[in-house]
C-alpha positions as CSV (number, residue, x, y, z in Angstrom):
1,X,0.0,0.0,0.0
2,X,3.0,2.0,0.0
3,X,3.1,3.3,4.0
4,X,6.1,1.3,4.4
5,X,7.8,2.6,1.7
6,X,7.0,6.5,2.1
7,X,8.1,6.1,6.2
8,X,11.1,4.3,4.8
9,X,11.5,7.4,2.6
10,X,11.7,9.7,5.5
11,X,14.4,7.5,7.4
12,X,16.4,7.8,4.0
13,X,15.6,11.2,3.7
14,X,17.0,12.3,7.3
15,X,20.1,9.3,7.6
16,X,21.0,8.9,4.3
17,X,23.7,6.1,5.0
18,X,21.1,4.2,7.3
19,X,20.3,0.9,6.6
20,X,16.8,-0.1,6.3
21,X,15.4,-3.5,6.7
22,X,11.6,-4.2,6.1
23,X,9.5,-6.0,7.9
24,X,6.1,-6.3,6.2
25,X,3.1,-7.0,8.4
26,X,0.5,-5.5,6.4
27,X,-1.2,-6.8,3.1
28,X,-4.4,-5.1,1.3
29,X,-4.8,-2.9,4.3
30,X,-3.2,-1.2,6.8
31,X,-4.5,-3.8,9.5
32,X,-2.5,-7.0,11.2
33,X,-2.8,-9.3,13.8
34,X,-0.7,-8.3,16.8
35,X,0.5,-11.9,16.5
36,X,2.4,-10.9,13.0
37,X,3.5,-7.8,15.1
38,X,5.2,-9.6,17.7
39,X,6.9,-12.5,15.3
40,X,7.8,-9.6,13.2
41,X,9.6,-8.3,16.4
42,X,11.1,-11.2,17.3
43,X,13.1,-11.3,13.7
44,X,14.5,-8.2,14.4
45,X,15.8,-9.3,17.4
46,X,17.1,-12.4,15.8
47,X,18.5,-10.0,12.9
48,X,19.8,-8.0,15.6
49,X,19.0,-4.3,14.4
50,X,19.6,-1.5,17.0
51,X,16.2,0.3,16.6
52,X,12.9,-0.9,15.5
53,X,10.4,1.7,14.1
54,X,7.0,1.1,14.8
55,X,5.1,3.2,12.5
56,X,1.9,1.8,13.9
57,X,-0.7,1.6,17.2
58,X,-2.8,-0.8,18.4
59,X,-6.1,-0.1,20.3
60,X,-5.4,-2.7,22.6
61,X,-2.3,-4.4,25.4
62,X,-1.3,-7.6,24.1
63,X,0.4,-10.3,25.6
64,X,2.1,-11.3,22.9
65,X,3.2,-8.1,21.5
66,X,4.5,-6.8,25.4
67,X,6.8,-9.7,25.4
68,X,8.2,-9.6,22.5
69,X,8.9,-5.7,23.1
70,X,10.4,-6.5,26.4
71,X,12.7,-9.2,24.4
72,X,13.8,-6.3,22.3
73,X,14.8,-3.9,25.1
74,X,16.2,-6.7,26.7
75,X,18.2,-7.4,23.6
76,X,19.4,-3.8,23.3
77,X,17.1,-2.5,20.7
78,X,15.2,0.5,20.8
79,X,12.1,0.4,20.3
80,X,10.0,3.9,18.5
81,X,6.2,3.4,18.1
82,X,3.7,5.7,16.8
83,X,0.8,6.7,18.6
84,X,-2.5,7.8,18.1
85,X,-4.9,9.6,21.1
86,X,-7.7,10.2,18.6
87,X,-8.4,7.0,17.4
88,X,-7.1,5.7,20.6
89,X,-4.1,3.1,19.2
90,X,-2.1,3.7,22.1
91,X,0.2,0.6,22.2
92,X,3.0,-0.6,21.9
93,X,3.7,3.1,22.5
94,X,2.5,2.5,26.3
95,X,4.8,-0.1,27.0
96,X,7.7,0.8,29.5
97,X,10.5,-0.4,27.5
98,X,9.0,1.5,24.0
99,X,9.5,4.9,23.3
100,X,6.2,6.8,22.1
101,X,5.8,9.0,19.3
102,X,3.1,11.6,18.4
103,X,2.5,14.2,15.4
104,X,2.7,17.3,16.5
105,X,3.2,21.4,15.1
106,X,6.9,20.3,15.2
107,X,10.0,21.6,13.1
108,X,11.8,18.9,11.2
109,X,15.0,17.7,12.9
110,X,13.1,18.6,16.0
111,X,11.2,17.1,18.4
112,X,9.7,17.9,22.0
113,X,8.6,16.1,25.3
114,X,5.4,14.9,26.1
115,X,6.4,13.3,29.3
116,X,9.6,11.3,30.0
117,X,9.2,8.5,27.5
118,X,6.4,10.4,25.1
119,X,7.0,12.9,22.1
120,X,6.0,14.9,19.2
121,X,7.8,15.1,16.3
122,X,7.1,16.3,12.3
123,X,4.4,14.6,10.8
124,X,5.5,15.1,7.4
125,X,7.9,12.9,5.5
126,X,9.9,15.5,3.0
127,X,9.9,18.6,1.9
128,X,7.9,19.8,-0.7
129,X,7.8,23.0,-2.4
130,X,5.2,25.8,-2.3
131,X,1.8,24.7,-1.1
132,X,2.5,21.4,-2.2
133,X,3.4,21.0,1.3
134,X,-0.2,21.4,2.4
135,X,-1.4,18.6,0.4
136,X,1.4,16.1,1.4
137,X,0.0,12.7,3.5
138,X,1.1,13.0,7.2
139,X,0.8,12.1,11.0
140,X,2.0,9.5,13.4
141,X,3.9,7.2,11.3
142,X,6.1,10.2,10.1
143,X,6.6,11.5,13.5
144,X,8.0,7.8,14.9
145,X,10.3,7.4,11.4
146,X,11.7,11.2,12.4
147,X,11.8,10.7,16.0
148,X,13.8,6.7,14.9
149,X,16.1,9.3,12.7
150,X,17.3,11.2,15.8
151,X,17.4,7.8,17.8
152,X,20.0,6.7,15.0
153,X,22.0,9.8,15.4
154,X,22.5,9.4,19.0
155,X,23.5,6.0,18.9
156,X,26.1,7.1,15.8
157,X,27.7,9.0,18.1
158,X,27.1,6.6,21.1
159,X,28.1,3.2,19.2
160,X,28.0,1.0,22.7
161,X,25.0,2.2,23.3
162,X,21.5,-0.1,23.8
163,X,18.3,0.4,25.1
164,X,18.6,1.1,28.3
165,X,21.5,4.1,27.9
166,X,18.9,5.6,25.5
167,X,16.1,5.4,27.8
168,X,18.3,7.3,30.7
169,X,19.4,9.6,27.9
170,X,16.1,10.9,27.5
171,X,15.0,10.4,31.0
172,X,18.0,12.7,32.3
173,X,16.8,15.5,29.7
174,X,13.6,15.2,30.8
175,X,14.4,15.6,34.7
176,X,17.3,18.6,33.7
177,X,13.8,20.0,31.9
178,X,15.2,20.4,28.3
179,X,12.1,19.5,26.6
180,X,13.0,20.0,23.4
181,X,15.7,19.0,21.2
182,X,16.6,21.2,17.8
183,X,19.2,19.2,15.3
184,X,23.0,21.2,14.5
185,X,22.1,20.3,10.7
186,X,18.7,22.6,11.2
187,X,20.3,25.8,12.7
C-alpha cells in the first residue's frame, strides 16, 4: 500500500547512509494481527537491528506483543512506536521499555517532550515546495520514522550504546527540563 515505503523514505531522507530492513506485516490494508506484530519483532531481534520503528498503534495491550517488546529492550534494541490519542491506538507506545511517538506542530530535525518516554515530532515525511506541502500525507507514522532518525543519530555518536543508555538519555533530559531538542544540521 505503500506506508512502508514512504516512512522508509523519510528515514532515507534524514540518515542517508542508514540501513533499512523491512519487515512487512500488512497486506491489502493497513491492519495485522498483533501476533504478525510480535513474530515480526522477534526477527529483528534475531537479525539483531539496533532500533525498530514502529510506524503503527494498536487499540489494545497484548500479551504477545508486550513480550516480545520487552525481548527487544532486553536485547538492546530501541524500540520507536507511533501513537495515536484520537483513534485511541495507544500501544505498543505504552509499554515501558517503547519509546512513544506523536504528530505534533513540530520543526523537522526537532522534536519535543510529552512526558519522560512520550514525544511529538514532524508529521511530514519530506519537503515539498510551495503549497505542495499542504497537500502532502502525514501524522504519526512520520513522526515515529523522524523521531527513529534522531534515535539513530545518537546512537552514531554513542556506538555501545543499547536500550537502556537511551532510555536514561532521555529520562536525564527530561528531569534537567530540556524538553525540546533542535538538530546542529537545522540551525
Amino acid at each position: 500500500m505503500g506506508h512502508g515505503t514512504a516512512v522508509t523514505a523519510v528515514l532515507k531522507y534524514l540518515l542517508s547512509d542508514v540501513r533499512v530492513f523491512a519487515v512487512k506485516i500488512f497486506d491489502e490494508k493497513l491492519a495485522t494481527y498483533p501476533s504478525v506484530l510480535a513474530e515480526a519483532i522477534y526477527w529483528c531481534i534475531n537479525e539483531k537491528m539496533n532500533i525498530v520503528n514502529l510506524s503503527l498503534g494498536i487499540a489494545r495491550d497484548d500479551k504477545k506483543v508486550r513480550e516480545a517488546c520487552q525481548a527487544a529492550y532486553e536485547a538492546g534494541i530501541v524500540m520507536v512506536s507511533a501513537y495515536d490519542e484520537g483513534n485511541q491506538l495507544y500501544w505498543p507506545a505504552k509499554y515501558e521499555t517503547v519509546l512513544g511517538v506523536c504528530a505534533g506542530e513540530v520543526p523537522r530535525h526537532e522534536w519535543r517532550f510529552v512526558t519522560k518516554k512520550f514525544f511529538r515530532a514532524c508529521g511530514y515525511p519530506r519537503e515539498l515546495p510551495s503549497n505542495l506541502q499542504l497537500y502532502n500525507i502525514h501524522g504519526h507514522s512520520f513522526a515515529a520514522a523522524h523521531f527513529s532518525a534522531t534515535v539513530a543519530r545518537l546512537l552514531q555518536e554513542h556506538y555501545d550504546w543499547q536500550s537502556g543508555d537511551v532510555f536514561m538519555y532521555f529520562e536525564n533530559l527530561y528531569r534537567n527540563r530540556v524538553l525540546y531538542y533542535m538538530d546542529a544540521s537545522s540551525r
